[in-house]
Legacy VTK file of the C-alpha trace (Angstrom):
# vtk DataFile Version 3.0
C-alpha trace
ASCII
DATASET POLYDATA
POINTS 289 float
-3.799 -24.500 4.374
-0.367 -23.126 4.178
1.332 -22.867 7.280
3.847 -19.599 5.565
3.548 -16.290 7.341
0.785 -15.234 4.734
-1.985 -17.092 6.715
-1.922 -15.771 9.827
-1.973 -12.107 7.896
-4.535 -12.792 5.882
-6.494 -13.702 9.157
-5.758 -11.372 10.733
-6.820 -8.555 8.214
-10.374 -10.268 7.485
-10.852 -10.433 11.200
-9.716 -7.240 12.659
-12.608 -4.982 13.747
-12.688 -1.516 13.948
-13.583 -2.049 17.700
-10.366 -3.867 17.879
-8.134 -0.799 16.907
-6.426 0.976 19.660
-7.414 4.753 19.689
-3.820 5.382 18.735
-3.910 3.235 15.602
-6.895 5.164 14.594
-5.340 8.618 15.534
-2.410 7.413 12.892
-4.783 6.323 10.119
-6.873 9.653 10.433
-3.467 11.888 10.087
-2.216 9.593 7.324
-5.158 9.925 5.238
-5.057 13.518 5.561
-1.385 14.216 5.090
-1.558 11.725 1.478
-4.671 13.459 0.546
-2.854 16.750 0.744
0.388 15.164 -0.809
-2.014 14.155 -3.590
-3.673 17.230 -4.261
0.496 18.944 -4.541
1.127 16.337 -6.577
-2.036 16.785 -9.249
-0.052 18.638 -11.399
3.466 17.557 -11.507
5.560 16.833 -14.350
4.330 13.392 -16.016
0.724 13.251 -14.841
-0.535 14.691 -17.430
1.096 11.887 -19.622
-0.110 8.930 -16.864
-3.742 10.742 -17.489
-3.691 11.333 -21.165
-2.700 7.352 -22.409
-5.173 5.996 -19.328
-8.170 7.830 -19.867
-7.859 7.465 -23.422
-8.710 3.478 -23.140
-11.913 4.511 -21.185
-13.550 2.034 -19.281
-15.998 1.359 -16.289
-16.936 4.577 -14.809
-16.656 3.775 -11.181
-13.941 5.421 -9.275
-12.933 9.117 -9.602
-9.607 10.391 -10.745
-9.124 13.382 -8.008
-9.224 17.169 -9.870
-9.563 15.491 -13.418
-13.766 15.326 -13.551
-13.970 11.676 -14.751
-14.531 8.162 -13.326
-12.023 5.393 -14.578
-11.739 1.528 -13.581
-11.308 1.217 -9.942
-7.484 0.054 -10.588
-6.583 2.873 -12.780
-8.253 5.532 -10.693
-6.168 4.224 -8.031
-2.874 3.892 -10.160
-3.302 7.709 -11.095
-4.082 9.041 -7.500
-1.297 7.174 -5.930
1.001 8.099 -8.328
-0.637 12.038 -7.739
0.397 11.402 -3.998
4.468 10.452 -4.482
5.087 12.563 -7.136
6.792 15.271 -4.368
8.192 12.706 -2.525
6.376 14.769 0.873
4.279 11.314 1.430
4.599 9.590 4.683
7.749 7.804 5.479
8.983 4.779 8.049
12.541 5.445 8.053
13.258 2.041 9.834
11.233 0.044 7.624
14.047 1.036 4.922
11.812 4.307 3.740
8.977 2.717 2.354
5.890 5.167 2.188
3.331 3.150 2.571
0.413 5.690 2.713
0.083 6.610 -0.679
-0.732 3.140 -2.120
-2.864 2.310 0.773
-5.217 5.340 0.340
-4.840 5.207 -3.610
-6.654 1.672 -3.382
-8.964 2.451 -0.359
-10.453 5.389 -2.329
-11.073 4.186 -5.469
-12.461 0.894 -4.105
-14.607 2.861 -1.891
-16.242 5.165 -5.011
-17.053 1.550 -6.606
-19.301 0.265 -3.974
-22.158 1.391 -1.832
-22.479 2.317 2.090
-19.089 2.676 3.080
-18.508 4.294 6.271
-15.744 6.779 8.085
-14.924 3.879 10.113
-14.715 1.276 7.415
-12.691 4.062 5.638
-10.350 4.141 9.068
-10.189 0.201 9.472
-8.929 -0.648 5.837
-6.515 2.185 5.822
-4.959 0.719 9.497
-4.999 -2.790 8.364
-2.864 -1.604 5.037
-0.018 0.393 6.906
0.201 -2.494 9.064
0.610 -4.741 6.492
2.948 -2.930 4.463
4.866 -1.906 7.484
5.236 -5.228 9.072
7.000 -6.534 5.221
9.012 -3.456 5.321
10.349 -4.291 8.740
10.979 -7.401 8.391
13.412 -7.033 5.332
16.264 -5.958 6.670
18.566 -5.334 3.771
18.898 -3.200 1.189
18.312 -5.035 -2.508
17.704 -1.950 -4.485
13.434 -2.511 -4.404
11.644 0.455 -4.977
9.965 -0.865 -1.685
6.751 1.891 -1.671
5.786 -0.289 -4.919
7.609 -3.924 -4.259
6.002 -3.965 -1.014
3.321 -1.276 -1.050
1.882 -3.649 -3.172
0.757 -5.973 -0.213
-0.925 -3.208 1.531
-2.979 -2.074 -0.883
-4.012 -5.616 -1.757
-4.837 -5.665 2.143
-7.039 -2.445 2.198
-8.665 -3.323 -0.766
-9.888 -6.791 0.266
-10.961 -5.628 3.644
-13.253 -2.762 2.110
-14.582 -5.498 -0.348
-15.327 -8.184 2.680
-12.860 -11.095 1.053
-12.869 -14.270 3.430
-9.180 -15.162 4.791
-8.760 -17.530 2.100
-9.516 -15.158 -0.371
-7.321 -12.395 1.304
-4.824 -15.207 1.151
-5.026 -15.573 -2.337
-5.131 -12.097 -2.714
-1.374 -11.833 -1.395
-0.776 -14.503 -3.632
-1.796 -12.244 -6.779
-0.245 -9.563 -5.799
2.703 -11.411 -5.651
2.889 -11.757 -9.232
2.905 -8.078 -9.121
4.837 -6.945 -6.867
7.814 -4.899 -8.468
9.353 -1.368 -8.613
13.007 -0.385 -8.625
15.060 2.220 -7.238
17.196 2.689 -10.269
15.025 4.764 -11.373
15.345 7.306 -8.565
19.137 7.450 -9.147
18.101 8.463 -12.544
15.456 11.163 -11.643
13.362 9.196 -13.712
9.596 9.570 -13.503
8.656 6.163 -13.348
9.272 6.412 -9.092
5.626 7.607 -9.031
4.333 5.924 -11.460
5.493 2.494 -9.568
3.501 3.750 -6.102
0.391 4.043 -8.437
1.125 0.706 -9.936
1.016 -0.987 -6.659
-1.988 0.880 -6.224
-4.072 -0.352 -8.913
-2.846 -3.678 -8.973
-3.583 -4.334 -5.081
-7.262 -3.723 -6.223
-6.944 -5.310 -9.096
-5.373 -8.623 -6.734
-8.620 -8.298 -4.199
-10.911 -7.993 -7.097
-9.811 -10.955 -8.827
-9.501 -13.299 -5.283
-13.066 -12.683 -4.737
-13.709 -14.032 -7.878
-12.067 -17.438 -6.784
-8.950 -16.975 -8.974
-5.890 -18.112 -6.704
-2.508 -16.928 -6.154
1.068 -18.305 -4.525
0.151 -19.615 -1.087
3.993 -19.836 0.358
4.468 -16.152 -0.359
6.536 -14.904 1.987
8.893 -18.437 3.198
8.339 -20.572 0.129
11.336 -21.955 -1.530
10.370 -19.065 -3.890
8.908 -16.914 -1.843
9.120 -13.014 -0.966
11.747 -13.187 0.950
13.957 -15.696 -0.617
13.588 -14.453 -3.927
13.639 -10.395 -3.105
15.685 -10.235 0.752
17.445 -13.187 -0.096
19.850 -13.267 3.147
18.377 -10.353 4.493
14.879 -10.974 6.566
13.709 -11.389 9.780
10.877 -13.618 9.458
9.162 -13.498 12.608
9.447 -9.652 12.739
6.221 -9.963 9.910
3.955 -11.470 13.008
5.254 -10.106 15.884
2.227 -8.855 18.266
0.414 -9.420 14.952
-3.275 -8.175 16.199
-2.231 -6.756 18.937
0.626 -4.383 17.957
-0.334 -1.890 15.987
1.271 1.672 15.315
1.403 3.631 18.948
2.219 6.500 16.490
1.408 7.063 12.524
4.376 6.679 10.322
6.793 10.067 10.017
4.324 13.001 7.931
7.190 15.218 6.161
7.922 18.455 6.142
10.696 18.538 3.402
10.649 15.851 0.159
12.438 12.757 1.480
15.245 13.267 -1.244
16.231 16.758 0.743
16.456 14.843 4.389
14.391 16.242 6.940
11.210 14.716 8.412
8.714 15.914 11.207
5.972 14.248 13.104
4.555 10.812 14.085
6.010 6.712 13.407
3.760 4.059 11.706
2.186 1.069 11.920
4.383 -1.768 13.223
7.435 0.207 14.008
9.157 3.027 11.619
9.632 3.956 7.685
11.976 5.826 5.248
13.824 5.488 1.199
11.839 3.916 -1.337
LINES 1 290
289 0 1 2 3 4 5 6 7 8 9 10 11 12 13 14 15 16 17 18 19 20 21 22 23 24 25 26 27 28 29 30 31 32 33 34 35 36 37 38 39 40 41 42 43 44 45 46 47 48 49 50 51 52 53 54 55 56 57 58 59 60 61 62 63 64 65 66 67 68 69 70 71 72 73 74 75 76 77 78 79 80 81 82 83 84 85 86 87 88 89 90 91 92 93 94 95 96 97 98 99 100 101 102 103 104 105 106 107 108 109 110 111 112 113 114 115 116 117 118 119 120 121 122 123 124 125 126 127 128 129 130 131 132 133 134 135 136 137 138 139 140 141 142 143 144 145 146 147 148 149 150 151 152 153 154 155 156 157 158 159 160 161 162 163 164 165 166 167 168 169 170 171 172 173 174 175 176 177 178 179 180 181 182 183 184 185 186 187 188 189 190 191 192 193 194 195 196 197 198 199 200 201 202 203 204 205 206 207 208 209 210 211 212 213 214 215 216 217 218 219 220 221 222 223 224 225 226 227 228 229 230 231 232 233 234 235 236 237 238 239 240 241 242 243 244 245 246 247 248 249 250 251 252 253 254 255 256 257 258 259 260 261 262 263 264 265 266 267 268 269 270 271 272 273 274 275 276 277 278 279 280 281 282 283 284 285 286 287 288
């Protein structure tokens, strides 16, 4: 097995239990999934939903996960794709502001919810668990690039969250979850030219990290594999996206033991206009992307 920084995550997601969550941690996952619930109910019926909706729904599919105020099931990854991107449309989704703004909420609880309408006997506390385990993850990425490259990070690294979430709910083993990182590697993307250009695809790319982290846990359990040096391979994460600008150890650090004391920042103003209010996430802090 690979000894890159992806292991030891990948264990560590399959084996946390929700016993093993500090009451804080759960606290931050609670007010997380109701602030991006409420971001994606504001965000419904905002300018280019209605298009995202329209072009999905018309290919149809597998009626398993529902698209939130639209009456119809969709494929679990395009249910997700459409609710996440719901949640960032007005930019009032949580933020870590020292985890270089990611939001990593919105893609977390995008896959967690449409994963969760495609199987059976999910609980509240499975619910909790997977949406801890995907802030973490994200968070701990997000922190541990330390530099600026112009990633759309909510998306580039949201990416790895979702994956996370989604493979917990589904019970992937670590070598699954592994290659599960591995596929969403192939997917990870998102730019932030777009929000200099006011450009709509900035919530479209938190949906797409979304539906493809189910899409990445889906496929893994199937045996399909992915990168397995994803974060300190010679082509790795952070030598192809931070190149000169990680902290690699940052990714681990208290891994299992250090989650969020607080939930990451829930704002009271759209991140574009500045101000935020409230609680920190996961592994440390988050903020523009």
């Amino acid at each position: 097995m690979t000894d890159d920084a992806a292991w030891p995550l990948a264990q560590h997601v399959c084996r946390t239990g929700y016993a093993d969550l500090p009451a804080s941690a759960v606290e931050s996952a609670r007010r997380d999934i109701l602030d991006t619930f409420g971001c994606m109910l504001g965000g419904s019926g905002s300018p280019g939903i209605d298009e995202l909706f329209a072009v999905i729904s018309r290919w149809g599919g597998l009626a398993e996960s529902r698209v939130m105020l639209r009456g119809i099931r969709l494929p679990a990854p395009q249910a997700a794709l459409l609710n996440a991107s719901m949640g960032h449309a007005l930019d009032f989704d949580d933020t870590l502001d020292t985890g270089g703004s990611i939001h990593p909420g919105v893609s977390v609880l995008g896959s967690v919810l449409a994963v969760c309408d495609s199987l059976e006997g999910v609980t509240g506390r499975d619910v909790l668990l997977a949406v801890a385990l995907g802030l973490d993850t994200s968070c701990r990425i997000a922190l541990a690039s330390t530099l600026d490259r112009g990633w759309h990070r909510t998306a580039a690294i949201g990416i790895f969250g979702a994956t996370a979430a989604a493979g917990k709910l589904i019970g992937l083993t670590p070598e699954q979850m592994l290659a599960a990182f591995g596929i969403a590697y192939s997917h990870a993307a998102g730019n932030r030219q777009c929000i200099l250009d006011g450009a709509l695809t900035k919530r479209m790319q938190a949906g797409q990290a979304a539906g493809a982290g189910v899409f990445s846990a889906v496929l893994a359990q199937t045996g399909f594999t992915g990168a397995q040096n994803i974060f300190n391979g010679r082509f790795g994460f952070f030598e192809l996206y931070q190149p000169n600008g990680y902290d690699t150890p940052v990714l681990l650090r208290d891994l299992g033991r250090g989650f969020p004391r607080r939930g990451a920042e829930l704002q009271a103003l759209p991140l574009r206009s500045a101000a935020a209010c409230g609680d920190r996430c996961c592994a440390g802090g988050t903020s523009a992307a």
